[in-house]
MARPA-414189 format. One record per atom (N, C-alpha, C): residue in one letter; x, y, z. Coordinates in steps of 0.02 Angstrom, whole numbers, plus 50000, padded with zeros to 5 digits. Example, Ala and Ser with C-alpha at 12.3 -4.5 7.8 and 13.67 -1.06 7.14 Angstrom:
% residues 2
A506604971650390
A506154977550390
A506604983550390
S506424988850354
S506844994750357
S506455000250394
***
This chain:
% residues 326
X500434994150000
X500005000050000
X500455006250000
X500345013649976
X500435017649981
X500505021750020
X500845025350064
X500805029450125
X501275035450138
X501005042150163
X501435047150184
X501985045650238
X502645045250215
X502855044650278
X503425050050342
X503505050050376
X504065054650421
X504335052250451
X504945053550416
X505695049750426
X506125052150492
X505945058650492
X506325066550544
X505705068050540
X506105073850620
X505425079750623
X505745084750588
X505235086350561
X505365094550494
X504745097250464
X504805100250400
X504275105150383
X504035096550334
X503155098250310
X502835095050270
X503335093350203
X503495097950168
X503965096250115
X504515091750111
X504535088950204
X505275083250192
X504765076550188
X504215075550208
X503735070750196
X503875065750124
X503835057850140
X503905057050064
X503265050650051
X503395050750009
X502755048149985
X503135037549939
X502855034949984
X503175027749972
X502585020149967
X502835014049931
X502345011049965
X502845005650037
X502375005650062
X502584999250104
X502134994750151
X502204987850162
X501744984350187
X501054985050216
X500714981450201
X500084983350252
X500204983550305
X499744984150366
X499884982750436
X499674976650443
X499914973150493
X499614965450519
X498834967950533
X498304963150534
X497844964550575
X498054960750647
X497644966450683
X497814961950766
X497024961750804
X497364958250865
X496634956550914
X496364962850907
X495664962150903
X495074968850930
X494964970650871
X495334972550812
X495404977250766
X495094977750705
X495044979350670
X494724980350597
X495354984750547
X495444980750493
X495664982950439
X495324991450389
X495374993150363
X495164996850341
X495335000250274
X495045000450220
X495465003250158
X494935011550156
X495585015850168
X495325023150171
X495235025650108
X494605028750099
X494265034650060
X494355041150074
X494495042350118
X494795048850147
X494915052150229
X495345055750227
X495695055550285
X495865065450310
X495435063850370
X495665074050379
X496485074450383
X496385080650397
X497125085350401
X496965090350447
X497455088850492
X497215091650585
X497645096650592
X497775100450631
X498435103050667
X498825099350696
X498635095350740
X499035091750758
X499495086850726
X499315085950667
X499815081850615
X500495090050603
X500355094550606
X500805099950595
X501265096550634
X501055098050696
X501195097250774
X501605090150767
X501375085850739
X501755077950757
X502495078150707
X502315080550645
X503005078950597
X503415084150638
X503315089350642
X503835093550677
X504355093350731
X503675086550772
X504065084250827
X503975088050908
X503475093550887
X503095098850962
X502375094450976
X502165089750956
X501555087250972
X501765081551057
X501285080851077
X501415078951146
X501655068651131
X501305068351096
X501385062251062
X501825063550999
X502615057151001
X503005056250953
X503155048750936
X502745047950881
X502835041350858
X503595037050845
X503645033050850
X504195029150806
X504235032450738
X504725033050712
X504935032850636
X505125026750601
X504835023250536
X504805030550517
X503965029850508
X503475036350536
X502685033750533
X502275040750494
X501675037650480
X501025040950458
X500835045650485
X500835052750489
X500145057250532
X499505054850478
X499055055650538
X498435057550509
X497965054750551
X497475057950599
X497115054550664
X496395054850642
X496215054950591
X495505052950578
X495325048350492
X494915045250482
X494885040350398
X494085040750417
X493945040350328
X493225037150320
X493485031750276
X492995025150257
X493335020650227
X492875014850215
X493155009450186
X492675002450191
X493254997250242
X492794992950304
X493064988650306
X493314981550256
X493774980950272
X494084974150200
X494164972350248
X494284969450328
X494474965250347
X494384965750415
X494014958550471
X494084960250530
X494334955750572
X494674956950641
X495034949150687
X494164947250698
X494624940750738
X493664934250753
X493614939150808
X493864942650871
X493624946450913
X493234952350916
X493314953350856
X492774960350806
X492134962050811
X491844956150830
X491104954750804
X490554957650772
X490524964750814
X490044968850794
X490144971650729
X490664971350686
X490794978150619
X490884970150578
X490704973150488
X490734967450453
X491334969650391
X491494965850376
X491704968050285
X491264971050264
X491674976950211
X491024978950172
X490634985150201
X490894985850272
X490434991650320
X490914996750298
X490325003150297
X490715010650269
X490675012350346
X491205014850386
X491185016150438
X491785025150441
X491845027350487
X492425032150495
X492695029850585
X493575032450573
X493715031250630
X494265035850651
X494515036150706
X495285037950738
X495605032250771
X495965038050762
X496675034550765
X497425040150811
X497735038150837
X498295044750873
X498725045350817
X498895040250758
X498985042150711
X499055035750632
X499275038250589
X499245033350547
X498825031750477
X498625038350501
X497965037650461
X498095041950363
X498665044150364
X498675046550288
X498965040450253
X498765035850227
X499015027450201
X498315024450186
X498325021250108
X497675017950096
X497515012050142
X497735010150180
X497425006650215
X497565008550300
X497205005650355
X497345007250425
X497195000650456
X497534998650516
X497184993750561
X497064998550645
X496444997250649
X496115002950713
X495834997250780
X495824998050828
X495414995050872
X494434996850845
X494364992250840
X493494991150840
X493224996350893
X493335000150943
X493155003550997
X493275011750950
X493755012750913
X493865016050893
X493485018650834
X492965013950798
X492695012250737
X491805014450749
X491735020150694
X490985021350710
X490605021550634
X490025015650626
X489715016350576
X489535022250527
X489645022650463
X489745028150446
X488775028150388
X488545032350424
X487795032050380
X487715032750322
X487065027250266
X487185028550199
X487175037550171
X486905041150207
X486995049050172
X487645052050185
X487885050050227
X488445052750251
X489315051450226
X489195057250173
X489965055050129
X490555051750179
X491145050150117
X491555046550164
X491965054850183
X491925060550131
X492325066750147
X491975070950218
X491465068850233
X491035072650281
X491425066850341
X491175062550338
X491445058050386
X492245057850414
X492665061050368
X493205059550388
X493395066650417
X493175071850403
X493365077850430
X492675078950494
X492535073650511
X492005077250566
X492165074450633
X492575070850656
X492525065450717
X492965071550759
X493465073350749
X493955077450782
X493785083750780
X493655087550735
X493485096950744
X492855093750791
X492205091450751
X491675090250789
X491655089550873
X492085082750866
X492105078750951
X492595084850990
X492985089150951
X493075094050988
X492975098251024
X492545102450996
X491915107151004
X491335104251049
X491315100451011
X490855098651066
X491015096251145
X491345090451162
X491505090751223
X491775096551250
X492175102351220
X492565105851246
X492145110551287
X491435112151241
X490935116451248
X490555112551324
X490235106151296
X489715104651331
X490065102351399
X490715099051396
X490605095851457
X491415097551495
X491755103051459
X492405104451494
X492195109851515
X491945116151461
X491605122051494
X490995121451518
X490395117251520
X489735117551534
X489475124251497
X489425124751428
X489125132751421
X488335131451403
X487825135551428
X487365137651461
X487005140351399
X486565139551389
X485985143751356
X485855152951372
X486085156751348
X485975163051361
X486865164451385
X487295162851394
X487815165351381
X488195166451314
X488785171551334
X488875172951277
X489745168551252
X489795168251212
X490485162251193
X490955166551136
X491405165951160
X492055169751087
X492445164751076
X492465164451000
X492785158350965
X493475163350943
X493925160150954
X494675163050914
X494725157650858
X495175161250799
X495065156350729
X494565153750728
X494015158650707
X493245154650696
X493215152950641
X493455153150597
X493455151850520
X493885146750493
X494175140850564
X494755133750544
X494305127050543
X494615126650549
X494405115750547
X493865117550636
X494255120350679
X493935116250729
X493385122850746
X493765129850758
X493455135950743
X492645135750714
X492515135650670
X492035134950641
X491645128050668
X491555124750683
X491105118350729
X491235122450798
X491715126950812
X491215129550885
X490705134650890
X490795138650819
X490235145050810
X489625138650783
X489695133250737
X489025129750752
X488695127950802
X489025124250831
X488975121550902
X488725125550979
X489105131150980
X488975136151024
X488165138450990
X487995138950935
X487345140950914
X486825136550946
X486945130550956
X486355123650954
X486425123551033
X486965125451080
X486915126451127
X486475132951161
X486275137451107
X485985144851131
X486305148851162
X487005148451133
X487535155751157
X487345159551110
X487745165851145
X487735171451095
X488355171451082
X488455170851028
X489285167850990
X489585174250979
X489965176250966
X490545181250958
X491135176950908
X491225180050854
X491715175850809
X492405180050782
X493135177650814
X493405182250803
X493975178150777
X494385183850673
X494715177150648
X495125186750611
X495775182650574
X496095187250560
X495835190550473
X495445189250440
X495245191650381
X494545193050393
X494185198150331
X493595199050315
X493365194650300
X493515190250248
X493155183650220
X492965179650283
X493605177750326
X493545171250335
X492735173050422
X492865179750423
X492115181050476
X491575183050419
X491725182350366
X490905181150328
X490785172150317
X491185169050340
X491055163650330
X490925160950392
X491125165050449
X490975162850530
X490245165550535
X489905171950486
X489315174650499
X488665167750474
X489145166250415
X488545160750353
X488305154950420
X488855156350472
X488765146650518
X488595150150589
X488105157250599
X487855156750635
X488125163250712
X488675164150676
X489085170550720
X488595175750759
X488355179750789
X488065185650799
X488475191150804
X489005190750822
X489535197950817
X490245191850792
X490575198150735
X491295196650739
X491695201450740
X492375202650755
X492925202750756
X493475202550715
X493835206050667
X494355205250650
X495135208950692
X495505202150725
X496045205350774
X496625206250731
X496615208650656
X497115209350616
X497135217650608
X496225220350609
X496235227150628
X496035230550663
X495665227050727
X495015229450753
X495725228850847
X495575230250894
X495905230550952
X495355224050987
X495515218350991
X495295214251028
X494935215151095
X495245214951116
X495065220151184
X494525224551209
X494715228451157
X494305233951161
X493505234551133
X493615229651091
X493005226651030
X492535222751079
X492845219851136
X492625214151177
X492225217251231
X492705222951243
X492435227251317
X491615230451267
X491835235151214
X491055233351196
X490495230851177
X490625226351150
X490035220051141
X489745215451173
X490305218551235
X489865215551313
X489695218951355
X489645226751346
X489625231451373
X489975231351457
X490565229651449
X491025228251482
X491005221451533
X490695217351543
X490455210951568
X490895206051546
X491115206351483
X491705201651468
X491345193251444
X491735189551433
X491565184451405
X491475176951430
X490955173951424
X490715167251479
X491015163651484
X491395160451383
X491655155151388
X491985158151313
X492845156151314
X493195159651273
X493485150751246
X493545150151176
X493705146351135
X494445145751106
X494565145551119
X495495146351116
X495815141051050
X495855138750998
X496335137250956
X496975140650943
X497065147350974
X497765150450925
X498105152650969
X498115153151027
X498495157051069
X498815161751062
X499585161151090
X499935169451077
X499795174851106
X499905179051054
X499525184751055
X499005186551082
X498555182851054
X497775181651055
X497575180151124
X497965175951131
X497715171651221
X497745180251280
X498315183051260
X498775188851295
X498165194551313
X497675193951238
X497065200551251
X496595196451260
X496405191151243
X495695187051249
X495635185351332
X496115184551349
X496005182351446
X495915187451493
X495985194451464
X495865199051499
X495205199651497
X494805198651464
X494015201051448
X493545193951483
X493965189151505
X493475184651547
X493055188551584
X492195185251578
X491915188551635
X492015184551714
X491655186151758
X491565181651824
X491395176651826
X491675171051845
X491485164651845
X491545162451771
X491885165951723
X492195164051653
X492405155651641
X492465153851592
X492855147851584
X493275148451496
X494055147751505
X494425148451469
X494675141551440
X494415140151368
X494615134951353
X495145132751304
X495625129951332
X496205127851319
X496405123951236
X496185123551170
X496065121051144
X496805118151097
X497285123551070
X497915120651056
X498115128751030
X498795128851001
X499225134851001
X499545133150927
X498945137450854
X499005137050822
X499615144250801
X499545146650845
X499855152450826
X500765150650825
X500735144450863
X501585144250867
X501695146350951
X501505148850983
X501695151251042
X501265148651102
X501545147051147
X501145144551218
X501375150651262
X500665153551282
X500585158451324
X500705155651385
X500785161751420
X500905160851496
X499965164551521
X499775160951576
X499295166651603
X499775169851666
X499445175951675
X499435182251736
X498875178751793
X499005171651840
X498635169051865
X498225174651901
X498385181251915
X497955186551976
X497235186451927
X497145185051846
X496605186651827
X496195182651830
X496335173651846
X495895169451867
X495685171751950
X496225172251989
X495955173452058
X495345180852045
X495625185452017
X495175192152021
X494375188852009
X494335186051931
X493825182051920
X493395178351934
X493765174851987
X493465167652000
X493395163351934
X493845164351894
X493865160051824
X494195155351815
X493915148551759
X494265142951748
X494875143151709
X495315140151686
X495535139451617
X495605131651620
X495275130951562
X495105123451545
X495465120351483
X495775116251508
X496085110951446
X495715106951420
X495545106751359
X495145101851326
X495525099151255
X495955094951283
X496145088151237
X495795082351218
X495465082751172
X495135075851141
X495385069751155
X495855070151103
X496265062051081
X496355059951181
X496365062051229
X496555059451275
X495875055251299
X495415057751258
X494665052951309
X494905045351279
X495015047451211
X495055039551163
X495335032851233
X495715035851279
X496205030251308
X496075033451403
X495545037251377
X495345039251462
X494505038551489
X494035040051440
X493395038351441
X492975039751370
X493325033751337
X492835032051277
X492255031751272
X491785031251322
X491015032651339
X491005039951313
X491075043051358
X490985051651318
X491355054151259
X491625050451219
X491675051151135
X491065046951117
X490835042151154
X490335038051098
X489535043051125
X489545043851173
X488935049451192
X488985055651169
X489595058351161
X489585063151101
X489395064751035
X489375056250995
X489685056650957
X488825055050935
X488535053250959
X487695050150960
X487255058850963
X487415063550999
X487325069750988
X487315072950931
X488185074850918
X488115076050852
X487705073950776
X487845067650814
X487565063450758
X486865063750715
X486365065450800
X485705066750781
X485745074950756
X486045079150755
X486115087450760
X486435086750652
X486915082350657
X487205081650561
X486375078550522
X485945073550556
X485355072450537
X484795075450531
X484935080950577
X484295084950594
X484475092250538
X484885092950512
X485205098150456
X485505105350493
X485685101450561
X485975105750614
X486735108350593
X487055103850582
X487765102050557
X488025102950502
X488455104850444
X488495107150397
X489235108450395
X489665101850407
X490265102050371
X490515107050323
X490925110050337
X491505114650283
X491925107850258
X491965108550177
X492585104450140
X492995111150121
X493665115250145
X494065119150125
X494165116450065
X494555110650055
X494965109849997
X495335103050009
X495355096249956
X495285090949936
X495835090949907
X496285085649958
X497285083149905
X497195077449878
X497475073149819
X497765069249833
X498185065949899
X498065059749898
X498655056649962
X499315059849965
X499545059649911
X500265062849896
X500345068649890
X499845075049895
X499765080049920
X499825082849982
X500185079850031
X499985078850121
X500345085450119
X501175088150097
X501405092150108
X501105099650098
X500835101050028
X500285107650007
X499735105450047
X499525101050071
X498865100350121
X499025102650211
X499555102150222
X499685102150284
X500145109050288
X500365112450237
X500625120350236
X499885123650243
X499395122650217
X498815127250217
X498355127450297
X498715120850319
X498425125650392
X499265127150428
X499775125250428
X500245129550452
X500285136750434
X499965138550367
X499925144550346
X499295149350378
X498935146550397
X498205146350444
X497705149350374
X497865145150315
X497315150550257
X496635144050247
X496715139950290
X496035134550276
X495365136150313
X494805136550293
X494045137650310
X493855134050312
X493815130650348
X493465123750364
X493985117650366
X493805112350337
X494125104750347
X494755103650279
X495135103950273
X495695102250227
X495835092150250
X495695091150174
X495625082750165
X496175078850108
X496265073450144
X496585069150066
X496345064350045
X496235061649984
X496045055849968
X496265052149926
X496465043149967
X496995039749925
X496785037549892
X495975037449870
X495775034049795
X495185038049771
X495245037249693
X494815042649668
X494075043349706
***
């Protein structure tokens, strides 16, 4: 089979593109031949070698596939050949084929493309737990998304909607907050010209913000944590910007405010119940015409490097995908 691989940590462009063996199948697991496969940040994060998790070399990024099963162990039971399912993975996943734990593996519905499927488990299961059950956010509060217009960005201005916040959407271009407005925004923000801060103090008429959405840090984290309101909750999401902020802890004590880490991939191997109760949520919300996947833009497999510069470059709106067969 075919597969992206990383030999060193470095930029996307040292990535090479090879075939080599399938994987064994093992106990629990299911085979899988992928139809398509997101493109995360955190794959930035893994070849580079700053991701918290560093694989063996030489290996695959890629933590989410939609696909057909071709193959399952006798311990399998429940999934068949032949089943269109989507899954994760911590990584491995840019290669036409995958072997996943069955726990890991969620039926993928006949309407439900394999490109929808493969870019939805991670921004989605993001947002959502991060929202519902790291911050608890509330009906009638108000929520500020940073990079509302990325992969994960954009599923929290949906998401925060279906929850009954009053969303606040704040991203560095004009476009990309007319595209945070199309998914539901009520105020945005551009912190490329507008004073963060200051934009914040009025649109809350100085009250500040319930529950703050954090993908990019930096900078951003530096003015966005000052505008927590009382009893705020600051959520920790990852540091697209390149930089890990420090907080000024006196503004949680002044506050009485949280700051909340919300790492996904850690439920996978800490409480897989609340990815699969999550994931039954969403699920009914993508059925109900609640949900409405962004496709940015569609690589080839062997595209991983121009696929994975476009969110190091931060110019993707939505889900950036590859796919190893036509």
């Amino acid at each position: 089979m075919k597969a992206v691989l990383c030999h060193a940590f470095g930029p996307p462009e040292n990535l090479t593109f090879a075939d080599i063996p399938s994987p064994p199948i093992r106990a629990g697991c299911v085979r899988i031949a992928v139809r398509a496969c997101g493109v995360n940040f955190p794959d930035v994060l893994m070849i580079r070698g700053l991701y918290q998790l560093k694989p063996p070399f030489p290996f695959s990024p890629g933590l989410e596939i939609a696909g057909d099963i071709i193959e399952t162990a006798e311990d399998a039971p429940d999934l068949q050949v032949g089943q269109r399912v989507m899954a994760t993975m911590m990584y491995g996943g840019f290669a036409e084929e995958v072997v996943v734990p069955a726990a890991a593996v969620v039926p993928l519905p006949a309407e439900v493309s394999y490109e929808h499927g493969a870019g939805f488990a991670l921004v989605y299961g993001t947002s959502h737990i991060a929202l519902t059950r790291r911050a608890q956010l509330k009906a009638g509060e108000t929520l500020l998304v940073l990079g509302a217009a990325g992969g994960v960005g954009l599923t929290a201005v949906e998401i925060g909607k279906q929850l009954g916040a009053r969303v606040i959407a704040a991203a560095s271009t004009s476009e990309k907050l007319a595209l945070a407005r199309e998914y539901g925004a009520d105020e945005t923000i551009n912190y490329s010209s507008e004073n963060l801060r200051e934009r914040l103090h009025e649109i809350t008429n100085g009250r500040g913000v319930d529950v703050i959405y954090d993908p990019v840090g930096g900078d951003i984290f530096d003015q966005a944590v000052r505008r927590i309101a009382w009893e705020g909750r600051y959520l920790v999401i990852g540091f697209a910007s390149g930089r890990i902020p420090s907080l000024p802890a006196n503004i949680a004590l002044l506050k009485n405010a949280s700051i909340v880490g919300a790492f996904w991939g850690a439920y996978l191997q800490n409480d897989p119940v609340a990815i699969r109760n999550s994931f039954a949520q969403l699920a009914d919300w993508y059925a109900a015409g609640d949900l409405k996947p962004r496709i940015h833009k569609i690589y080839a497999l062997d595209g991983a490097a121009p696929a994975l510069r476009q969110l190091m470059e931060r110019r993707a709106m939505g889900k950036v995908l590859l796919k190893p067969q036509p």
